[in-house]
MARSE-744304 format. One record per residue: residue in one letter; x, y, z of N, C-alpha, C in turn; residue number from 0. Coordinates in pm, 1 decimal. Example, Ala and Ser with C-alpha at 12.3 -4.5 7.8 and 13.67 -1.06 7.14 Angstrom:
2
TIMAR  A  1319.0  -569.0  780.0  1230.0  -450.0  780.0  1320.0  -330.0  780.0  0
TIMAR  S  1285.0  -225.0  708.0  1367.0  -106.0  714.0  1290.0  3.0  787.0  1
REM end
This chain:
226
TIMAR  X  -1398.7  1745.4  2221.5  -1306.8  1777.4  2111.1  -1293.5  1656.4  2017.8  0
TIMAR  X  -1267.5  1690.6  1896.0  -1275.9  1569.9  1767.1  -1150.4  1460.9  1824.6  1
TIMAR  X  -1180.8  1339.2  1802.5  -1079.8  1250.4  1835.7  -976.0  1246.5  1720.3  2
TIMAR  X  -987.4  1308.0  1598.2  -935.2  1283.3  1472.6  -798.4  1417.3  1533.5  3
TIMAR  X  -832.2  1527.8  1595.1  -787.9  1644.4  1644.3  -657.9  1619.5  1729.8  4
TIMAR  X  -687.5  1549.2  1860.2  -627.8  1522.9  1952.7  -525.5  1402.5  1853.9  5
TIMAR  X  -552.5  1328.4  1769.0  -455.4  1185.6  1711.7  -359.9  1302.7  1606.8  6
TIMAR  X  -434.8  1414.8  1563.1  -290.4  1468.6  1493.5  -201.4  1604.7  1539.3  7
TIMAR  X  -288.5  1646.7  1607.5  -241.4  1751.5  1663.9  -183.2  1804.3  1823.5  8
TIMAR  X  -250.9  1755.2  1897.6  -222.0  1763.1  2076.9  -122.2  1659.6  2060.9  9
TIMAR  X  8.0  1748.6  2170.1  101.8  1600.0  2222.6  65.2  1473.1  2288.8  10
TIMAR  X  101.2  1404.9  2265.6  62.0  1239.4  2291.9  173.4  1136.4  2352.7  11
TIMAR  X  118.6  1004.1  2364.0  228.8  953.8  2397.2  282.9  844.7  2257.3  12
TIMAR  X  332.2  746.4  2237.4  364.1  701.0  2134.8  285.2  560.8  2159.4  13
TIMAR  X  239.2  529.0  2053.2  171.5  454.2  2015.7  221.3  314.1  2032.9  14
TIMAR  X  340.7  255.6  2026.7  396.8  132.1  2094.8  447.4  170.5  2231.6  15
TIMAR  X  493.5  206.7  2280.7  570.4  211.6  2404.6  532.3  297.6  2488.6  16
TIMAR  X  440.7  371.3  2484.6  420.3  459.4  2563.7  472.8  595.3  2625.5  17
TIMAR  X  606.9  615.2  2586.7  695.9  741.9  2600.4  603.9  883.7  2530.4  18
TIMAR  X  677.2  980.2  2599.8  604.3  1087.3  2559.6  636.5  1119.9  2408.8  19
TIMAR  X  604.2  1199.0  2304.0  597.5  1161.8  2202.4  485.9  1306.1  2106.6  20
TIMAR  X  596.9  1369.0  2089.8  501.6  1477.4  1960.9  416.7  1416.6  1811.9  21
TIMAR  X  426.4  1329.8  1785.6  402.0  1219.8  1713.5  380.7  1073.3  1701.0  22
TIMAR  X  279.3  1037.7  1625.4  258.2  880.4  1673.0  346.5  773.7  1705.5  23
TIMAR  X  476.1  760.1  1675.8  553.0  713.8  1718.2  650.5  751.4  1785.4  24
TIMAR  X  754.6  715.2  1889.6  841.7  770.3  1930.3  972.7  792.7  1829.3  25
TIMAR  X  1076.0  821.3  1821.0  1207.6  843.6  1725.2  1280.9  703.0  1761.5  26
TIMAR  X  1243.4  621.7  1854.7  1324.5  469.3  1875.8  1262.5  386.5  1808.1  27
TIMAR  X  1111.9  387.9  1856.8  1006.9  326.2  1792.6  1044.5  287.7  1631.3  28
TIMAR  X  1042.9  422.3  1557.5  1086.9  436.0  1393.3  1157.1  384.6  1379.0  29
TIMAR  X  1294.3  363.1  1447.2  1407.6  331.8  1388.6  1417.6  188.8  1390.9  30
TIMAR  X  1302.3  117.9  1519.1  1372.9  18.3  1549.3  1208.6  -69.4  1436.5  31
TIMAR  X  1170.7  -34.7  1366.4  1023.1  -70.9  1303.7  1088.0  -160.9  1186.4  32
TIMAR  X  1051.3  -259.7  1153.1  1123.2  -332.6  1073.2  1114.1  -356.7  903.8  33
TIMAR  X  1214.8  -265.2  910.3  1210.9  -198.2  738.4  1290.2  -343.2  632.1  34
TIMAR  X  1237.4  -304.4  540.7  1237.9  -422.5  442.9  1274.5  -351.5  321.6  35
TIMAR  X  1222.2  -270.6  237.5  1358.4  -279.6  118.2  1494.8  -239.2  141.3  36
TIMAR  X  1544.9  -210.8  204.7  1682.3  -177.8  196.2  1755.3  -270.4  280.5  37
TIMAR  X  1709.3  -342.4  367.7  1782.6  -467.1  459.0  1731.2  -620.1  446.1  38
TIMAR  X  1630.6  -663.1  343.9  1624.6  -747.9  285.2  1645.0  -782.7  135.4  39
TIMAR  X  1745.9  -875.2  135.5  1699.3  -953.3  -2.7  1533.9  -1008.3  -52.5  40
TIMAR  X  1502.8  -903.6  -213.7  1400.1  -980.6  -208.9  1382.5  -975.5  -378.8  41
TIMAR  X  1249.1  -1044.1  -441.5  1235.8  -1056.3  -584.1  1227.1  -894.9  -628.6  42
TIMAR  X  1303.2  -871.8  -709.7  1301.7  -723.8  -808.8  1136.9  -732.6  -823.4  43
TIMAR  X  1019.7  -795.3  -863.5  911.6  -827.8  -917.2  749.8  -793.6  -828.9  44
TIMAR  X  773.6  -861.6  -727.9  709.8  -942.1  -612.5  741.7  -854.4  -486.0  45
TIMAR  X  860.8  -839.7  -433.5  933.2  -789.6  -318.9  918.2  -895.6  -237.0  46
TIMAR  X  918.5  -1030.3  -268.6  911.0  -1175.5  -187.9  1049.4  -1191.2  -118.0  47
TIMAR  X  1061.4  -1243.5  35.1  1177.9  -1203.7  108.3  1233.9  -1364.7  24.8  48
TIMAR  X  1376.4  -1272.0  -50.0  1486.4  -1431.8  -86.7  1623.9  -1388.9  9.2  49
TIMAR  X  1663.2  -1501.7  -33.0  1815.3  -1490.8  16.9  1896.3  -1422.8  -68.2  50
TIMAR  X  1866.7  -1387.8  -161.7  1981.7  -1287.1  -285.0  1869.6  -1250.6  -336.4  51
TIMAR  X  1901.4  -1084.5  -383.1  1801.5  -1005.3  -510.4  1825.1  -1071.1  -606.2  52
TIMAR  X  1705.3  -1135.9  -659.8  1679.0  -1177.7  -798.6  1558.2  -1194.3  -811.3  53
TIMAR  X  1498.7  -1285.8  -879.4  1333.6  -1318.9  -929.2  1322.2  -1426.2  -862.3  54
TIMAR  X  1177.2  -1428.8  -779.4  1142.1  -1562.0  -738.7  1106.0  -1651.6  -808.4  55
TIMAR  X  1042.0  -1794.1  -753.3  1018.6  -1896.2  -870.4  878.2  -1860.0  -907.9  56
TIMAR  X  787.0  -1784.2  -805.0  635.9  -1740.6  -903.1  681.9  -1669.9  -950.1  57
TIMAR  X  740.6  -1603.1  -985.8  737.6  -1488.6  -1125.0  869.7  -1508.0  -1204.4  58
TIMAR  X  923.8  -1638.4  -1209.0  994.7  -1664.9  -1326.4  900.3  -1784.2  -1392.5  59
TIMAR  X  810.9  -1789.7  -1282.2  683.9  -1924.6  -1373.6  580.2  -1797.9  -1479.4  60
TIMAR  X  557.5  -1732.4  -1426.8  461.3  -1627.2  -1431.4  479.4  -1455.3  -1428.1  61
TIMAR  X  546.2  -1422.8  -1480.4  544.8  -1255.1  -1499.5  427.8  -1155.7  -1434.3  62
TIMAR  X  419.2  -1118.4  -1346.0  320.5  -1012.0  -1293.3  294.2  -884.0  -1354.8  63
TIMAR  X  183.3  -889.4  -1392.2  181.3  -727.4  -1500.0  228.7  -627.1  -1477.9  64
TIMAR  X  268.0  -617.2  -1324.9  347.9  -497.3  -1273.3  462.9  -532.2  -1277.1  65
TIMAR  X  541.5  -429.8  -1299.3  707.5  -428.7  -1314.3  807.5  -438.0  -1174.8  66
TIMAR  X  739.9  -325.3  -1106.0  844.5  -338.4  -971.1  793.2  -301.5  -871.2  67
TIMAR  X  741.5  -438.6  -746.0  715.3  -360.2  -595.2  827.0  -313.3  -565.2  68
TIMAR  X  801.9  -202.0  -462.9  858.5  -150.2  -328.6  813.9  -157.5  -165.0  69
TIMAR  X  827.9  -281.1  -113.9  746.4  -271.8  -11.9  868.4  -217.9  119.5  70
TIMAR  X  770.7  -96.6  247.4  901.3  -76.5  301.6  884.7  -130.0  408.5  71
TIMAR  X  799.8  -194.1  462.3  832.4  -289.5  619.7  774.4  -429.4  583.9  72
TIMAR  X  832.6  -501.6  630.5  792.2  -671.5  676.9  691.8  -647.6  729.3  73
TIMAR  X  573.7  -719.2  706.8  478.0  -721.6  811.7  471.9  -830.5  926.0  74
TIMAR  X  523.1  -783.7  1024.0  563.2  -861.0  1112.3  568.9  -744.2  1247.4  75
TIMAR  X  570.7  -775.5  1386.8  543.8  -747.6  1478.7  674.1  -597.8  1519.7  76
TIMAR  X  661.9  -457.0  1522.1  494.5  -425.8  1550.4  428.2  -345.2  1405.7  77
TIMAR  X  496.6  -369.0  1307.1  413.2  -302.6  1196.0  270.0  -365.2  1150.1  78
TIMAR  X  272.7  -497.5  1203.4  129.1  -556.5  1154.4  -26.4  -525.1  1274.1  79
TIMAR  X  53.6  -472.8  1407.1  -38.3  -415.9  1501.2  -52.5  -291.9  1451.9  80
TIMAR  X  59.1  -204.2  1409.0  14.2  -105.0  1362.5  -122.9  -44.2  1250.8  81
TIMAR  X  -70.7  -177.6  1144.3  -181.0  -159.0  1033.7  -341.2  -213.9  1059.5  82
TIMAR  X  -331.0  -298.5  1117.2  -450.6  -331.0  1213.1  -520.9  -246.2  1290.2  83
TIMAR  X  -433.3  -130.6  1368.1  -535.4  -41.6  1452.1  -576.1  47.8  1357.5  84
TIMAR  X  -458.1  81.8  1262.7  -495.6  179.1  1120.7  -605.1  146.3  1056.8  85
TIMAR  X  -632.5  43.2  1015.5  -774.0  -38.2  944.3  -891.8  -37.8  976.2  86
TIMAR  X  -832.2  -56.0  1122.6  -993.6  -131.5  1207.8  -1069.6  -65.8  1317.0  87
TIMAR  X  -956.3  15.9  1337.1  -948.3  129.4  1485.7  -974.7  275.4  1423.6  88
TIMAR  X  -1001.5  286.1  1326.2  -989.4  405.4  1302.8  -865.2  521.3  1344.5  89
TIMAR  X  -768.4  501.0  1331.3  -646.9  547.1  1370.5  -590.3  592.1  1232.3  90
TIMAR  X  -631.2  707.7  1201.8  -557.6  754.5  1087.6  -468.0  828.1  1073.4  91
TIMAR  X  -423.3  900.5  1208.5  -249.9  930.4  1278.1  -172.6  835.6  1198.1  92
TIMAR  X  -210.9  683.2  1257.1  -93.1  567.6  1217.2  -61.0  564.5  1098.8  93
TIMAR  X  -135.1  606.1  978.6  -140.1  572.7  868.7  -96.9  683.3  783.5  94
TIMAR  X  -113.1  804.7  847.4  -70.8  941.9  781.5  78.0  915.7  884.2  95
TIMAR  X  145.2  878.3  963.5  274.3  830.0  999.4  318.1  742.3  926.2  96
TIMAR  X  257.1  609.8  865.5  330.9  522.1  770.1  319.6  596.8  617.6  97
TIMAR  X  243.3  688.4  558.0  267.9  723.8  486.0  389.3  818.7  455.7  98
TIMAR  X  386.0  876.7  561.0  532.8  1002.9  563.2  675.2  878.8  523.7  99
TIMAR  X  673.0  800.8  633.9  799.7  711.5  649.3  838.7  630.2  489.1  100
TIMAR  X  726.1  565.6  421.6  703.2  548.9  281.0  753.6  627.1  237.0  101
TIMAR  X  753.3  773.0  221.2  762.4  863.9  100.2  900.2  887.9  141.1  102
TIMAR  X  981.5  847.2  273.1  1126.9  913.2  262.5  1191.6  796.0  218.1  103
TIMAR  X  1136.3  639.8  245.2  1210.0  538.1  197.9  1204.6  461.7  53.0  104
TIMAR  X  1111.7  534.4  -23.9  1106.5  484.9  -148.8  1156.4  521.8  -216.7  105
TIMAR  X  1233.3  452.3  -346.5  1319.0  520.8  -446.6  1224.0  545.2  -521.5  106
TIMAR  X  1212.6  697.7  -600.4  1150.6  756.0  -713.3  1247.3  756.6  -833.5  107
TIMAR  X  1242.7  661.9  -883.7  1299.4  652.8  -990.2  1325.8  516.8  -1078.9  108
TIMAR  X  1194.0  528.3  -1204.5  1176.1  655.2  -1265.1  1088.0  709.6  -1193.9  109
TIMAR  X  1056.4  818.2  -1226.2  936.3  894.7  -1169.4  792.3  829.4  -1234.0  110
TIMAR  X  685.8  819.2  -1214.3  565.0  778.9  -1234.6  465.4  906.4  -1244.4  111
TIMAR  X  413.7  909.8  -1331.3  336.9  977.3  -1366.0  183.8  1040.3  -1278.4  112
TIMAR  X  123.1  888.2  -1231.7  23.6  946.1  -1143.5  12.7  809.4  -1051.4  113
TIMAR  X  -0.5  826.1  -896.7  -44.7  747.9  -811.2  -203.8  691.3  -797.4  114
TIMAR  X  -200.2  553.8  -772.5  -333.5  566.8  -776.8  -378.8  426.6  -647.1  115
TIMAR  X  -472.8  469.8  -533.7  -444.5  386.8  -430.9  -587.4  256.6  -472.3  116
TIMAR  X  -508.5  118.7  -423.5  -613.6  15.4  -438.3  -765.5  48.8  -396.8  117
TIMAR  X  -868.0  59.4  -474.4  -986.9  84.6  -421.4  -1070.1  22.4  -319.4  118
TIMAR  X  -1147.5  46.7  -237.4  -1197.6  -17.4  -190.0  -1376.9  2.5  -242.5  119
TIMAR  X  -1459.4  -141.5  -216.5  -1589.7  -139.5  -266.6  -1647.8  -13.2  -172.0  120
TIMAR  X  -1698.3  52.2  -301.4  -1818.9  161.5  -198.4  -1892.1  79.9  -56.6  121
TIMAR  X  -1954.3  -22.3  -61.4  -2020.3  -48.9  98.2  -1890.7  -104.4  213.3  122
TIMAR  X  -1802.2  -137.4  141.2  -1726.7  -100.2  282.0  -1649.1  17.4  350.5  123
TIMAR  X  -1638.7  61.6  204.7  -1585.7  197.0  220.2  -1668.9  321.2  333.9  124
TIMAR  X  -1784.3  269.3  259.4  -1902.6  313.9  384.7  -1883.4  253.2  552.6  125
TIMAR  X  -1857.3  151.8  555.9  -1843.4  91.0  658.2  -1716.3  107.5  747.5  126
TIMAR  X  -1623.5  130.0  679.0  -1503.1  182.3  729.7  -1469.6  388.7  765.0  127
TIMAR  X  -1515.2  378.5  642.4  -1541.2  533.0  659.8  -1428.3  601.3  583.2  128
TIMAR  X  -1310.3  512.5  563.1  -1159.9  577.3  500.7  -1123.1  432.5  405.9  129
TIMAR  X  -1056.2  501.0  294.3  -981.2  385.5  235.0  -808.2  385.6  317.0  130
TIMAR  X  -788.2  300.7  339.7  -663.7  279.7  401.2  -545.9  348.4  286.1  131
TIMAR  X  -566.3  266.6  208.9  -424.3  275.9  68.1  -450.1  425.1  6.6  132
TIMAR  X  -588.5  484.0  19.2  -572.4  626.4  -3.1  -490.2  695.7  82.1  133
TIMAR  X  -533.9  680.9  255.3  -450.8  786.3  340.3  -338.0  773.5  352.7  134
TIMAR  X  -277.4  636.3  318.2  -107.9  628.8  283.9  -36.2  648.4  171.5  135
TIMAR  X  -151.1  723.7  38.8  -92.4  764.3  -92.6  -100.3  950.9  -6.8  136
TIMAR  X  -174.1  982.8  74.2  -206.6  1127.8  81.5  -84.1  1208.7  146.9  137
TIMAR  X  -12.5  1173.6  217.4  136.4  1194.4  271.5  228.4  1150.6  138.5  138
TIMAR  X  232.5  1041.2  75.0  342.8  1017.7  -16.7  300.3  1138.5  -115.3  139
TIMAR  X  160.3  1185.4  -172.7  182.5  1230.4  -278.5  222.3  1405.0  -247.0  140
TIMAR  X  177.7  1429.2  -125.3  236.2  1537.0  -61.7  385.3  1579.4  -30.0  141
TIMAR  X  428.0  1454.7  -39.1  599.7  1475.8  -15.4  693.1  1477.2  -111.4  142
TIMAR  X  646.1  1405.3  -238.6  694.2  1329.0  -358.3  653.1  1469.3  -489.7  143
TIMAR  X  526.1  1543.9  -466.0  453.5  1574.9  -558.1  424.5  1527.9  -678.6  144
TIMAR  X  432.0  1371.7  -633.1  331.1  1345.2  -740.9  220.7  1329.3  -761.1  145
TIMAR  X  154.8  1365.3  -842.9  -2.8  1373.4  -857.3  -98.2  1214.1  -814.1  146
TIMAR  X  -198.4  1207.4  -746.2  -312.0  1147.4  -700.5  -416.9  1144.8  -745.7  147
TIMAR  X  -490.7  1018.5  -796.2  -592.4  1008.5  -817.5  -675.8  875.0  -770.0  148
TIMAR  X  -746.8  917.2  -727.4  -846.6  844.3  -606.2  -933.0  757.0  -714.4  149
TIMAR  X  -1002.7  829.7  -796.4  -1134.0  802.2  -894.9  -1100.5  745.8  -1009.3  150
TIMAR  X  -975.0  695.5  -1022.8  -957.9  641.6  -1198.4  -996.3  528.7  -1216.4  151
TIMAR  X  -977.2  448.4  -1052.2  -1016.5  302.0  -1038.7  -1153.2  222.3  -957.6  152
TIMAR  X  -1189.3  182.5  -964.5  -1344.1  137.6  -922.7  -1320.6  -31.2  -847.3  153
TIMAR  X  -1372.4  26.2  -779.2  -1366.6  -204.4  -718.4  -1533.9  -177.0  -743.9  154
TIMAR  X  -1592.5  -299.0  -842.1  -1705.1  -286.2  -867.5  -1737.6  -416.7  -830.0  155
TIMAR  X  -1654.9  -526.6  -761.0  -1728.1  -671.1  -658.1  -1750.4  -585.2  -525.5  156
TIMAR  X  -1779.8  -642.1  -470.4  -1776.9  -700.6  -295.6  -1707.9  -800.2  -243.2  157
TIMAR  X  -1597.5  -781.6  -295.3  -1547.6  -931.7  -291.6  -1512.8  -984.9  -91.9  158
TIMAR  X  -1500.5  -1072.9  -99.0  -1428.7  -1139.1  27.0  -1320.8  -1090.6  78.9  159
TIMAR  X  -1338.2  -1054.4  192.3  -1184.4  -974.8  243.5  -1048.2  -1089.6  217.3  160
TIMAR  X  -956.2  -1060.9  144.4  -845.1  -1150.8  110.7  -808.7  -1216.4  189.7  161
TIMAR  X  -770.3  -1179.8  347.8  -713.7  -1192.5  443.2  -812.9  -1341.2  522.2  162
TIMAR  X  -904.7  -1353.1  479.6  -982.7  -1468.7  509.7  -940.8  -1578.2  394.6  163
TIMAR  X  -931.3  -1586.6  322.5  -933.6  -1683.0  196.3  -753.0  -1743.0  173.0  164
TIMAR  X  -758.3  -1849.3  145.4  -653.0  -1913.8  98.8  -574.4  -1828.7  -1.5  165
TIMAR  X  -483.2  -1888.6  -33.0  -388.8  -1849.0  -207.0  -455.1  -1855.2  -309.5  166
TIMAR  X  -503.7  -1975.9  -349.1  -585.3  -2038.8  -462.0  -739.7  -1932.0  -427.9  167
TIMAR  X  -808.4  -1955.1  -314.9  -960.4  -1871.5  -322.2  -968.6  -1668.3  -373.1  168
TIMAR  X  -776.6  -1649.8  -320.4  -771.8  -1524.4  -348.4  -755.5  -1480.8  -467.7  169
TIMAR  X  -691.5  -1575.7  -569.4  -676.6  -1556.3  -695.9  -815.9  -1568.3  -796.8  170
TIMAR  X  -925.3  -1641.1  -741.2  -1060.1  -1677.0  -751.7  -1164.8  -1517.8  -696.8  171
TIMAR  X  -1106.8  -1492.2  -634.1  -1221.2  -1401.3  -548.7  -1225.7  -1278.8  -595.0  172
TIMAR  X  -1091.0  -1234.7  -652.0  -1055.0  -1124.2  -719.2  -1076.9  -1063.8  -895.0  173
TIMAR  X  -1100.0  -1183.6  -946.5  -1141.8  -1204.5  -1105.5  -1214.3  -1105.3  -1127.1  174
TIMAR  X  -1201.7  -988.0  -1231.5  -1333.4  -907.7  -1263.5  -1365.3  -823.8  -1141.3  175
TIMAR  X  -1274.2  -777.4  -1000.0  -1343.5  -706.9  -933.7  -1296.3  -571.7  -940.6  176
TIMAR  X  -1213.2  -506.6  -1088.0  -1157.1  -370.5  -1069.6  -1225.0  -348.6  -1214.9  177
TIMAR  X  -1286.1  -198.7  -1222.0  -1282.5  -123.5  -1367.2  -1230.7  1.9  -1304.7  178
TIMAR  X  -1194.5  28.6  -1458.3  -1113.1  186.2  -1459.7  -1169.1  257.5  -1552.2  179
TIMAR  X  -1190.5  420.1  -1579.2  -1196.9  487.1  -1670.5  -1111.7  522.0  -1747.1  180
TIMAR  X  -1191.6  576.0  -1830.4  -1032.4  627.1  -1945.4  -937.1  675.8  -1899.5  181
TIMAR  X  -800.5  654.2  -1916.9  -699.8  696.9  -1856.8  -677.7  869.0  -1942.3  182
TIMAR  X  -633.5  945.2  -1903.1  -552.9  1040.7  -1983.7  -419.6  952.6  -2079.2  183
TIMAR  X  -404.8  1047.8  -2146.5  -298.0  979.7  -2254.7  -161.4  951.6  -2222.6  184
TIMAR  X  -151.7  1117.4  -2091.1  2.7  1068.1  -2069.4  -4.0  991.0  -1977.8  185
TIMAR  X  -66.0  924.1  -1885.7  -54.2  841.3  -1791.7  8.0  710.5  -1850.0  186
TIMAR  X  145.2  751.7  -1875.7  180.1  615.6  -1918.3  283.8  514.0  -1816.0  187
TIMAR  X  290.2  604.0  -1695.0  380.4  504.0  -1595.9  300.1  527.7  -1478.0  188
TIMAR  X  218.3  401.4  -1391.6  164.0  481.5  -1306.7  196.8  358.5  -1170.3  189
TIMAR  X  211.6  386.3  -1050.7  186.0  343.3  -918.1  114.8  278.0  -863.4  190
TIMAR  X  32.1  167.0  -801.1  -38.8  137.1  -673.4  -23.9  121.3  -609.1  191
TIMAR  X  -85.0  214.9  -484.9  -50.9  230.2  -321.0  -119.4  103.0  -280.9  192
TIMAR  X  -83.4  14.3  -190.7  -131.5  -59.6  -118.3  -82.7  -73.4  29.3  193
TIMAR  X  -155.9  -114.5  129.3  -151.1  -130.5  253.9  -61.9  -296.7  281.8  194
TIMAR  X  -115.4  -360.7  215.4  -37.8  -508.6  270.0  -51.9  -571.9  179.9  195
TIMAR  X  86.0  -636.2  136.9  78.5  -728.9  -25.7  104.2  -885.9  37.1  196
TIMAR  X  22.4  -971.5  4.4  30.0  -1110.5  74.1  98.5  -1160.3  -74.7  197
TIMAR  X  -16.0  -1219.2  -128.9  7.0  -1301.0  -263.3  34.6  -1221.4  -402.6  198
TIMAR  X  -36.9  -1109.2  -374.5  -30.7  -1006.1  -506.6  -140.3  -984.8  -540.4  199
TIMAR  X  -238.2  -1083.0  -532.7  -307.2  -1098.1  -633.1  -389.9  -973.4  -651.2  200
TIMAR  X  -440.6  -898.4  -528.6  -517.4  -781.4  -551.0  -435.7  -653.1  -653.1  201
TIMAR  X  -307.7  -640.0  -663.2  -250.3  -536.6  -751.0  -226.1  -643.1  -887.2  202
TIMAR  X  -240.5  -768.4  -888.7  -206.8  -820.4  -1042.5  -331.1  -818.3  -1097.9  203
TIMAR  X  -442.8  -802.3  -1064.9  -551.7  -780.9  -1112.7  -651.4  -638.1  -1117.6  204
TIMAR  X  -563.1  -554.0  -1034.2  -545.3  -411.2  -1082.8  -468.3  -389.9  -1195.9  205
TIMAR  X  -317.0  -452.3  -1184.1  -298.2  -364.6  -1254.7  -317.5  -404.6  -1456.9  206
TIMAR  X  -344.3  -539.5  -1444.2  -403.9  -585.2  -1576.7  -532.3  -520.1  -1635.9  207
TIMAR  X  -620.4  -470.5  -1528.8  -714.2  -365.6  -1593.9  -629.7  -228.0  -1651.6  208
TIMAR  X  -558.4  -156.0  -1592.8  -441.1  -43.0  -1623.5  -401.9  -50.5  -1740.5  209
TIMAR  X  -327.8  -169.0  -1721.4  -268.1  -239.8  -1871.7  -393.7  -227.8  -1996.5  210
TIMAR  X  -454.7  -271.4  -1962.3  -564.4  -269.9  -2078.0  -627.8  -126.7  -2117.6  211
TIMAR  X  -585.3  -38.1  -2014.4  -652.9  109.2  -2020.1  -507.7  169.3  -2115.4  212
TIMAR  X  -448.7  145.4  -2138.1  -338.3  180.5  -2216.9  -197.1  218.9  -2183.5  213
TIMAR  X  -163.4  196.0  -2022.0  -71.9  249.7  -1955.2  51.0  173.5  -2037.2  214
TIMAR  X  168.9  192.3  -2017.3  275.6  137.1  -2082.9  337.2  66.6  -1945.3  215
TIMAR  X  360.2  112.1  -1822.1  411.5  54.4  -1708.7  317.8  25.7  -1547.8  216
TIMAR  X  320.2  -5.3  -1515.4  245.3  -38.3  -1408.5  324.8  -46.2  -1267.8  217
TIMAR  X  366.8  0.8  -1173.8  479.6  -30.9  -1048.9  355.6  -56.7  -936.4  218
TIMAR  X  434.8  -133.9  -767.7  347.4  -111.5  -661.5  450.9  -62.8  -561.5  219
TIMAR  X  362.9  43.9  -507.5  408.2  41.8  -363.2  338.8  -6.4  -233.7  220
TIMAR  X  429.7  -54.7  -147.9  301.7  -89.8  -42.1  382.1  -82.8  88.0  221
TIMAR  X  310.3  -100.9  203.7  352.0  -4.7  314.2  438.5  -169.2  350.1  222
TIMAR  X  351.8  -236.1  359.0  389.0  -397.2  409.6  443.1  -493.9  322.5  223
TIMAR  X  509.8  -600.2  289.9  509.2  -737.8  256.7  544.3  -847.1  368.2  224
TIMAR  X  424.7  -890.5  311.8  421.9  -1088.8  422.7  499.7  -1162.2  385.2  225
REM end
């Protein structure tokens, strides 16, 4: 039987703790998973953990072309095992579970016009087999109804997986690695789904291509912030 079958459908046990469990996580598990916009202070901008909501000092040095993350868990222990088996394990239960939990904890408002998840380069995409930030836009845009689009954005590098590279090499590595097509006209407020926001730099250089495609606003969502 398909392993994809048994991860969404047959009862299971829960994925941290082991309890029995109709779903990838248990109902303790969820609650006790460590959520971040609503119980941290962080930058309106960035979603950088401060001690009071306001703007951090990178983005009162520097303005980010995007207007406003929403990130809803810390990545920190066990949401960062989670996204890891999601990534690497092929576990796309976990990820169609962090997407649901996303779509009940994010504020919609304003509303955004169309979602659109960070691309990944066609040969890894091949190599992986799933884009991550797609299967966690595919539950939000199902719950939210807002419209999805997979194809507007292109990663046309190969670049270096971020997660290897410094601050400074990530802001370097990323230069020139997104095109987009013509946008439609009304797409004038639009979203990026992302899986884990470290520095930014992969959605500030999304979304400055956007910007240039004619959008008027740019927002991120992302499942994680470091």
């Amino acid at each position: 039987m398909n392993r994809y079958f048994h991860q969404f459908i047959l009862p299971q046990s829960c994925f941290l703790c082991g309890d029995s469990s109709t779903q990838t996580l248990c109902t303790a598990c969820l609650a006790d998973l460590p959520y971040h916009n609503h119980n941290i202070a962080s930058c309106i901008y960035c979603a950088e953990t401060l001690e009071t909501e306001g703007v951090c000092s990178k983005c009162q040095t520097q303005s980010p072309p995007y207007t406003k993350t929403q990130a809803i868990f810390s990545y920190i222990y066990p949401i960062d095992k989670l996204i890891i088996a999601a990534k690497f394990d092929q576990n796309l239960a976990v990820l169609n579970l962090l997407g649901k939990v996303m779509a009940q904890h994010l504020i919609i408002e304003p509303r955004p016009d169309i979602l659109i998840p960070v691309p990944l380069h066609a040969k890894r995409l091949r190599q992986r087999g799933y884009n991550q930030s797609l299967e966690l836009a595919k539950p939000i845009t199902k719950q939210t109804g807002i419209p999805l689009d997979y194809k507007a954005c292109k990663r046309i590098k190969n670049t270096r997986p971020q997660s290897s590279l410094s601050a400074k090499q990530r802001q370097n590595n990323l230069v020139g690695a997104f095109s987009v097509r013509r946008f439609p006209q009304h797409w004038q407020h639009i979203v990026l789904i992302d899986d884990v926001m470290t520095t930014g730099t992969t959605v500030t250089e999304l979304a400055k291509v956007c910007l240039e495609a004619g959008v008027q606003r740019v927002d991120v969502w992302c499942c994680a912030r470091r």
